[in-house]
N, C-alpha and C positions, 0 to 999 in steps of 0.2 A: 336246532332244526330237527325234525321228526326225520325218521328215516325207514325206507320201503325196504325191506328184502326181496334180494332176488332169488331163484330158486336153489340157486348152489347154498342158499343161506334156510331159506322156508322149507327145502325137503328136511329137514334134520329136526325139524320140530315135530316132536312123539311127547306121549303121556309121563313117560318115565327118563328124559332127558332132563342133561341140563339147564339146555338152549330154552326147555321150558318154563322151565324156575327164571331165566332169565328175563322172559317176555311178560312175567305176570309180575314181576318183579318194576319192568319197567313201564307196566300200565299203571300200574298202585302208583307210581310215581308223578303220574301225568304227563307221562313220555311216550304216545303211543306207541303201534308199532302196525305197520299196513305191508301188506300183499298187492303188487297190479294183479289185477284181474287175470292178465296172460301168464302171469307166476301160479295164481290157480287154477290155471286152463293147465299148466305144463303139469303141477303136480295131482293135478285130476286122472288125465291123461297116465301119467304114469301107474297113479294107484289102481284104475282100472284095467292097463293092462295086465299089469301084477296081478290082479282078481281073476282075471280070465285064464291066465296060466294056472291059476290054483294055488295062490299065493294067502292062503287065510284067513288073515290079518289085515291083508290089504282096505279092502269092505271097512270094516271097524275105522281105521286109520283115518279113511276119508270121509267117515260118520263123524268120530271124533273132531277132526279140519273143522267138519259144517258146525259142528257145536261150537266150536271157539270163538269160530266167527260171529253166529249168532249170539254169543254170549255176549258181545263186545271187546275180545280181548285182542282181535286182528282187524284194523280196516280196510277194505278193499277197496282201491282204487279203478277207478273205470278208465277204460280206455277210450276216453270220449272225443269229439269232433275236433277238440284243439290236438289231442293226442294224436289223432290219425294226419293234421295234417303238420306236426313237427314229426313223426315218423317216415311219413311222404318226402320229408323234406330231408330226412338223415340217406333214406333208402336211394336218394336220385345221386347226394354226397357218394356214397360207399354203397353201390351195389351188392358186391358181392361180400362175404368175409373174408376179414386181413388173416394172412398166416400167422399162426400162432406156432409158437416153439414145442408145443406141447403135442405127442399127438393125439387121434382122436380115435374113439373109437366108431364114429359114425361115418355113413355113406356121404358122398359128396351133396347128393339132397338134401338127403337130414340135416348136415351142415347148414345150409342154405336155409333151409328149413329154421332152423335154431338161431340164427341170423336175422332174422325178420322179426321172431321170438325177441331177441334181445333189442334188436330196435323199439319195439312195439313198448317196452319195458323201459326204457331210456326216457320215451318220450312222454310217458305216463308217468312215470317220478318228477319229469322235469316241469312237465304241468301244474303238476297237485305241487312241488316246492316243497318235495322232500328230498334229502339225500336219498343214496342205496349202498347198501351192504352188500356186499358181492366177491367173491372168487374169482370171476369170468372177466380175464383180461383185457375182452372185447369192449368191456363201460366203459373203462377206460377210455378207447377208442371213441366212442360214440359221445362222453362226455366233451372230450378236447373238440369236438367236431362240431357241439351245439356252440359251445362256445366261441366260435366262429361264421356259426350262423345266426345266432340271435345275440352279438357282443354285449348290448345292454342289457339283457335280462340276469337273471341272478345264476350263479356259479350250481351246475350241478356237482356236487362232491360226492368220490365212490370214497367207501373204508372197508376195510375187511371184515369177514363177519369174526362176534367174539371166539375165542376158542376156550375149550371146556376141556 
């Protein structure tokens, strides 16, 4: 099964990484490797804030991103009409975010915020019928949940991202 990254997994991919030898590694092999769309919304988002603060590199970083992608070495998954309405469907489940043991460094918006993020991402891997590679204990949650909402269709599976 092809498997999407989620952001705790896609921000760590840089020119001089690992995780990047790993990716081209597993495209050569005809193993894709894809992005939702809201995974590059999140780390767009970020590198641009980064840019504005004055962060240098940043710029480059998400030139770099758009080269990858255009090359073919990441696909991006859209968050399209089935996506929005098993999203719809998780978000009426689990409005808000479950507590996590961990804590956070964001406001309770943000939270919230990042929560709709991760739904949006859930529902878009589960569409396209890819697994996700993920950190964020939240898929978890959101997996066990499609699973109960659509029982016949096929198992979403999280795994950890590799480590390097």
């Amino acid at each position: 099964m092809p498997a999407a990254w989620d952001t705790t997994t896609a921000a760590r991919l840089r020119p001089d990484s690992p995780i990047f030898d790993h990716a081209r590694k597993r495209r050569r092999a005809g193993d894709p490797i894809a992005f939702t769309a809201t995974t590059l919304k999140e780390i767009s988002h970020g590198l641009h804030k980064a840019a504005t603060a004055g962060t240098q590199s940043a710029s480059a970083q998400l030139q770099w991103l758009r080269h990858q992608i255009d090359a073919g070495l990441i696909d991006v998954l859209a968050f399209d009409d089935r996506a929005a309405d098993v999203a719809g469907a998780l978000r009426a489940a689990i409005p808000t975010p479950p507590s996590t043991r961990r804590p956070r460094d964001r406001s309770k918006p943000e939270n919230r915020v990042a929560w709709i993020l991760d739904i949006q991402i859930a529902a878009t891997v589960f569409v396209h019928g890819y697994d996700l590679l993920t950190a964020d204990a939240h898929h978890t949650i959101l997996a066990t949940r499609l699973a109960t909402l659509a029982p016949t269709a096929p198992t979403l599976h999280i795994h950890p991202p590799p480590r390097f």
